[in-house]
VMD Tcl script that builds the backbone (N, CA, C; Angstrom):
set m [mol new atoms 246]
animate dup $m
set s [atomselect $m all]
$s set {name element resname resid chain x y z} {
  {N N UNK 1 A -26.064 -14.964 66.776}
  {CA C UNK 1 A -25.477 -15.290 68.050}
  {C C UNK 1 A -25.503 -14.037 68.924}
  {N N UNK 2 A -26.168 -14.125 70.443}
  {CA C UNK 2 A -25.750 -12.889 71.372}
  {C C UNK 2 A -24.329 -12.412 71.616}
  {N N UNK 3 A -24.428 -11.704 72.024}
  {CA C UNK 3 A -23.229 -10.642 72.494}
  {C C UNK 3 A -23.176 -12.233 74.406}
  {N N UNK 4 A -23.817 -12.122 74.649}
  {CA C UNK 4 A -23.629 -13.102 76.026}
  {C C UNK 4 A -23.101 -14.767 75.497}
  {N N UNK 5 A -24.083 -15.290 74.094}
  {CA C UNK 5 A -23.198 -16.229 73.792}
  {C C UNK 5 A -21.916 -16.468 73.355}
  {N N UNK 6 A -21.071 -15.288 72.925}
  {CA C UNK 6 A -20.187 -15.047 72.072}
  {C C UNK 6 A -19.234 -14.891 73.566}
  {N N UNK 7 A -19.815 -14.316 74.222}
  {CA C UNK 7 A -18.207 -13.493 75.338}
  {C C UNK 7 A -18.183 -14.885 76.202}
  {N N UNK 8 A -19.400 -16.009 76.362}
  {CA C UNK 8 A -18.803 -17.312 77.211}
  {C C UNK 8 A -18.061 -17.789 76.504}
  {N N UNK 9 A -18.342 -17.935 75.019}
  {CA C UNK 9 A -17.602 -18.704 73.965}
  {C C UNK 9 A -15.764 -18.433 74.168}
  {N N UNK 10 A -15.756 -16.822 74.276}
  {CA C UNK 10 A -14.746 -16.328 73.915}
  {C C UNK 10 A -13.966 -16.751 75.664}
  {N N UNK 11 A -14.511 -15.982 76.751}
  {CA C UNK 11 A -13.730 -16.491 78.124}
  {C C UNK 11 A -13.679 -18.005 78.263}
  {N N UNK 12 A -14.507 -19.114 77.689}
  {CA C UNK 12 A -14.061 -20.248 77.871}
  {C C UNK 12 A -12.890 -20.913 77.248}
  {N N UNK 13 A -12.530 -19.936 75.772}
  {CA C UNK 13 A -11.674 -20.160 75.499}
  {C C UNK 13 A -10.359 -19.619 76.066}
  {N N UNK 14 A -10.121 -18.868 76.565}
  {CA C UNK 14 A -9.360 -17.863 76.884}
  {C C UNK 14 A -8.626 -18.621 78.560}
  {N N UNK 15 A -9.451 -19.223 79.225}
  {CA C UNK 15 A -9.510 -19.797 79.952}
  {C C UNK 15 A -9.037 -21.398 80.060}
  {N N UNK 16 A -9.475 -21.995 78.980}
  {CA C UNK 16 A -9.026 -23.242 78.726}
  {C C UNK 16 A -8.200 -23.808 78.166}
  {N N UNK 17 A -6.445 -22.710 78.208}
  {CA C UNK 17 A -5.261 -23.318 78.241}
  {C C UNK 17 A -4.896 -23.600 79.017}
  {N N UNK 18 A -4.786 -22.733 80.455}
  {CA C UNK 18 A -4.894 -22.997 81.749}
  {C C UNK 18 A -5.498 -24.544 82.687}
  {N N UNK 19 A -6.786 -24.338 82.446}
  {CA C UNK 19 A -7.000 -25.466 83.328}
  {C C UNK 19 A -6.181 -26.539 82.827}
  {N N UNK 20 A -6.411 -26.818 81.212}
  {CA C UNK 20 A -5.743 -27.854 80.497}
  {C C UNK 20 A -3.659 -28.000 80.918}
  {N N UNK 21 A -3.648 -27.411 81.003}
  {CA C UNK 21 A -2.057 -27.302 81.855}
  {C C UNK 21 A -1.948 -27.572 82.802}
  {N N UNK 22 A -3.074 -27.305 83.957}
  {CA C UNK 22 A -3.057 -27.693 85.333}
  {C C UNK 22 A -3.080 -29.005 85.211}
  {N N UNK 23 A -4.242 -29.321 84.490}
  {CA C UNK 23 A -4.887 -31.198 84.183}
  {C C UNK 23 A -3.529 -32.263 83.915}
  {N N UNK 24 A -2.526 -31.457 82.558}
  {CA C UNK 24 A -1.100 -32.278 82.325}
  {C C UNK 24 A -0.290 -32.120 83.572}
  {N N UNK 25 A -0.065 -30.911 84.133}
  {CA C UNK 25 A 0.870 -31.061 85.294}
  {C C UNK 25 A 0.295 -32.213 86.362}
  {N N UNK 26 A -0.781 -32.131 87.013}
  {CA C UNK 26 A -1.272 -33.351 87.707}
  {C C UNK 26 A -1.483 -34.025 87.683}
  {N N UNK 27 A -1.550 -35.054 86.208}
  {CA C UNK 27 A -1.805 -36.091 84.971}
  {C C UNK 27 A 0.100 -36.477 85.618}
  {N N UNK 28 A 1.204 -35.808 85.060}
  {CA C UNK 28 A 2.418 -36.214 85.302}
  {C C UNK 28 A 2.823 -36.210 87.216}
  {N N UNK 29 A 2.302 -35.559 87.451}
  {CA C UNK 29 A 3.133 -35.402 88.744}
  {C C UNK 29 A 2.622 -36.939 89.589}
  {N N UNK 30 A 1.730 -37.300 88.984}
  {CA C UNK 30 A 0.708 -38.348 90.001}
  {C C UNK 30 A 1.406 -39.592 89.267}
  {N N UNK 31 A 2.111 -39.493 88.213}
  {CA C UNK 31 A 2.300 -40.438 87.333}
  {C C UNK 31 A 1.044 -41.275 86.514}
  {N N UNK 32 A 0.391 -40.564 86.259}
  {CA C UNK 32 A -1.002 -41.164 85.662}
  {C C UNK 32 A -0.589 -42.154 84.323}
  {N N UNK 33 A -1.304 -43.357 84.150}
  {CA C UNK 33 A -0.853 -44.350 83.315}
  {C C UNK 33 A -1.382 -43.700 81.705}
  {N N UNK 34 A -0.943 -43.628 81.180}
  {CA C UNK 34 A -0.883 -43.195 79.410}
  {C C UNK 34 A -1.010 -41.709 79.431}
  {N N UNK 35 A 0.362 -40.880 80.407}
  {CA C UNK 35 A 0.182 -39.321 80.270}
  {C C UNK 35 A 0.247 -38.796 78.814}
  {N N UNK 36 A 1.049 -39.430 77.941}
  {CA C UNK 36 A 1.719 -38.188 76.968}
  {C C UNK 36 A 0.008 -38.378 75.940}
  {N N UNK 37 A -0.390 -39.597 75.802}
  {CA C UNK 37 A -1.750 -39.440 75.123}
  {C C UNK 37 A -2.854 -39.032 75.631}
  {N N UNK 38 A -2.750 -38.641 77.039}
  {CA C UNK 38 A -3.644 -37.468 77.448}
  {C C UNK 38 A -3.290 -35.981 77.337}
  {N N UNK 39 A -2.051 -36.190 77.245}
  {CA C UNK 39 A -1.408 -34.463 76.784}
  {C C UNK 39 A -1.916 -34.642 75.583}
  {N N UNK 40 A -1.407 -35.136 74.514}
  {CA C UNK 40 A -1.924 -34.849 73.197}
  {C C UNK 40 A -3.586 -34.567 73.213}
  {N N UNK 41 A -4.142 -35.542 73.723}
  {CA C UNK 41 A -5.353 -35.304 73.523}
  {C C UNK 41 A -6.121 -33.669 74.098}
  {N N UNK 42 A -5.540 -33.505 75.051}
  {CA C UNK 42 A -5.888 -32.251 75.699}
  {C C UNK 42 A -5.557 -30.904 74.880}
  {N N UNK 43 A -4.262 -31.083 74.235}
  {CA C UNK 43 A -3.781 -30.261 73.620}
  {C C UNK 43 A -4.617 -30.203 72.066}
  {N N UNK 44 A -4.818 -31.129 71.623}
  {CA C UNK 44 A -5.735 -31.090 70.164}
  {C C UNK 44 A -7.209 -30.370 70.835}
  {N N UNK 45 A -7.454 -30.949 71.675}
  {CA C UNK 45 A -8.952 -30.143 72.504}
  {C C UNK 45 A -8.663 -28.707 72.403}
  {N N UNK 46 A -7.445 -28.126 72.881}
  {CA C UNK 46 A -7.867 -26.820 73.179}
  {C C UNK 46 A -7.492 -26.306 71.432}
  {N N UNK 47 A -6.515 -27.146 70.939}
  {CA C UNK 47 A -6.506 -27.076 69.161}
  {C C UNK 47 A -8.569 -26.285 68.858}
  {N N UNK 48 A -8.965 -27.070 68.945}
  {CA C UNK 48 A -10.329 -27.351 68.641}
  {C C UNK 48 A -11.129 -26.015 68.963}
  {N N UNK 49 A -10.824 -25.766 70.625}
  {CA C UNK 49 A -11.607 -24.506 70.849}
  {C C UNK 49 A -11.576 -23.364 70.221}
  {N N UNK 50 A -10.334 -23.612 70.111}
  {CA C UNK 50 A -9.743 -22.033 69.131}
  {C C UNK 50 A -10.140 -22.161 68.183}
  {N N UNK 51 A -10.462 -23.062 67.229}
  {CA C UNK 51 A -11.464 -23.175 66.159}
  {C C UNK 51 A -12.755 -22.981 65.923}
  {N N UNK 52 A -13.564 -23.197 67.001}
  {CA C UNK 52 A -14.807 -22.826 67.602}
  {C C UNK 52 A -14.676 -21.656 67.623}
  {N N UNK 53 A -13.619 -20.896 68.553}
  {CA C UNK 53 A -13.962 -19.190 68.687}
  {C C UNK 53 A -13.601 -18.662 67.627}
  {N N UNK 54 A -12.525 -18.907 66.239}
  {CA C UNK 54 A -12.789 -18.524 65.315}
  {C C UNK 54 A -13.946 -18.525 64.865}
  {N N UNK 55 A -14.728 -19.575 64.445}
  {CA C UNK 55 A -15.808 -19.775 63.827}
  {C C UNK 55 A -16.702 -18.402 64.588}
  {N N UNK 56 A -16.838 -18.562 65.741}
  {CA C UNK 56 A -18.023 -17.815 66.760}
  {C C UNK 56 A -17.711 -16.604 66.605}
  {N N UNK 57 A -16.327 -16.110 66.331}
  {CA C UNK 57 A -15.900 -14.312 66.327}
  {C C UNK 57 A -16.416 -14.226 64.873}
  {N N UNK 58 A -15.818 -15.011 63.818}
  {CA C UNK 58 A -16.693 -14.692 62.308}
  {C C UNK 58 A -18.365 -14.675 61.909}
  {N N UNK 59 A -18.848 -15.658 62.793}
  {CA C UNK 59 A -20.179 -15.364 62.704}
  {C C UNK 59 A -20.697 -14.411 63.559}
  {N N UNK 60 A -20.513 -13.812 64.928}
  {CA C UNK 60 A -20.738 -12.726 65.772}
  {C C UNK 60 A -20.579 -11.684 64.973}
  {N N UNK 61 A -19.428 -11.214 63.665}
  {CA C UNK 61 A -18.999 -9.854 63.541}
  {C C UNK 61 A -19.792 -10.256 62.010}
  {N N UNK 62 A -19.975 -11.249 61.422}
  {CA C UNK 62 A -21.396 -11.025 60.615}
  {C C UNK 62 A -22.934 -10.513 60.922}
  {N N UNK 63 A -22.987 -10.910 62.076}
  {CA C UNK 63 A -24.266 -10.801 62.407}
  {C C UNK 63 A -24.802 -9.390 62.685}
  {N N UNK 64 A -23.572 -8.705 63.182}
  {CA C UNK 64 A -23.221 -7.347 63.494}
  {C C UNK 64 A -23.771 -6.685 61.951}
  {N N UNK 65 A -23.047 -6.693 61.058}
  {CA C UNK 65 A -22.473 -6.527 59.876}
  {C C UNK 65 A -23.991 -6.518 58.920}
  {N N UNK 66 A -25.071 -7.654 59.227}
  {CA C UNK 66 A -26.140 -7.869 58.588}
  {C C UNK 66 A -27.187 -6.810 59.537}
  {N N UNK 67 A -27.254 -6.503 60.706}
  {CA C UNK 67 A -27.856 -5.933 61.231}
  {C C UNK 67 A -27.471 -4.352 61.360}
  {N N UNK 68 A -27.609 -3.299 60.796}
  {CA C UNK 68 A -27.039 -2.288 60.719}
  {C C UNK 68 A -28.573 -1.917 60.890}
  {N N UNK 69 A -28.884 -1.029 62.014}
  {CA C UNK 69 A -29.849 0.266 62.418}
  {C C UNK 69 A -30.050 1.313 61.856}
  {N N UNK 70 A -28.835 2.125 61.576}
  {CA C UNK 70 A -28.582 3.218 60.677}
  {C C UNK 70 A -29.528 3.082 59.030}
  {N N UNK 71 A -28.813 1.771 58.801}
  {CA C UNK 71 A -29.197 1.784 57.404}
  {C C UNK 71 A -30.812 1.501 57.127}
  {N N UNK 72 A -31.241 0.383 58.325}
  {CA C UNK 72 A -32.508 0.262 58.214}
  {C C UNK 72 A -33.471 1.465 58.763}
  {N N UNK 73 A -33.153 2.420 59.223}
  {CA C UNK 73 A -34.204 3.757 59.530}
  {C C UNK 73 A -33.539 4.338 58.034}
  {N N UNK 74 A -32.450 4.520 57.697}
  {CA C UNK 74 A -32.430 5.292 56.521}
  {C C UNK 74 A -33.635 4.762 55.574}
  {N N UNK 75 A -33.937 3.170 55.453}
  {CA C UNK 75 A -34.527 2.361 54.018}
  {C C UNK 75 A -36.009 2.719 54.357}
  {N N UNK 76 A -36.590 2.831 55.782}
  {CA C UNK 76 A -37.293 3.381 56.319}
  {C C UNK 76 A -37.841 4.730 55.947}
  {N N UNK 77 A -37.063 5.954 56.080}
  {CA C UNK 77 A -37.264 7.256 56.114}
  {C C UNK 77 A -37.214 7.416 54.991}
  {N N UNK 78 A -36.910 6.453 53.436}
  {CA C UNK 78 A -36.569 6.890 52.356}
  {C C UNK 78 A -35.371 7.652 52.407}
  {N N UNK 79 A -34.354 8.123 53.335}
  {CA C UNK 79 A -32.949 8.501 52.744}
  {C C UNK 79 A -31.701 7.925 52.080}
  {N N UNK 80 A -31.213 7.749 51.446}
  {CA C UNK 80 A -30.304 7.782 50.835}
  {C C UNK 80 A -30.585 6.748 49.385}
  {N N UNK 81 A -32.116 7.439 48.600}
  {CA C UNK 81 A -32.717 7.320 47.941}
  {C C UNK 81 A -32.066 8.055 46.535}
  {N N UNK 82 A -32.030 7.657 45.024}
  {CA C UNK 82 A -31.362 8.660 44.125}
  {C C UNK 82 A -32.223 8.072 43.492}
}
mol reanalyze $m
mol bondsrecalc $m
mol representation Tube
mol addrep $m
């Protein structure tokens, strides 16, 4: 995963308690017909994202983790050979 896919991943989440709050406040204020099961539902949604950006921060800081530079010019140069 990029460093660019990972930081939308991460600001969309970061971002999408907010709108989702705006959505229930104007969902109630309008009196919208079946609010509280659109709250729930909204609220398990952003449940969800945060699960996604877990997932996306654990695989981002693997990917990191498998790709090490250092080590591959060392395996390269023959250093840290015994």
């Amino acid at each position: 995963m990029t460093n660019k896919t990972y930081d939308f991943i991460k600001d969309f989440a970061l971002l999408s308690p907010f709108v989702i709050a705006f959505i229930i406040a104007i969902i109630h204020a309008w009196n919208v017909p079946y609010a509280p099961a659109i709250d729930t539902t909204l609220v398990a949604l952003n449940g969800l994202i945060g699960g996604v950006v877990k997932w996306a921060k654990a695989k981002h800081d693997n990917a990191e983790k498998e790709f090490n530079p250092v080590a591959l010019d060392e395996l390269m140069n023959g250093k840290g050979e015994d």
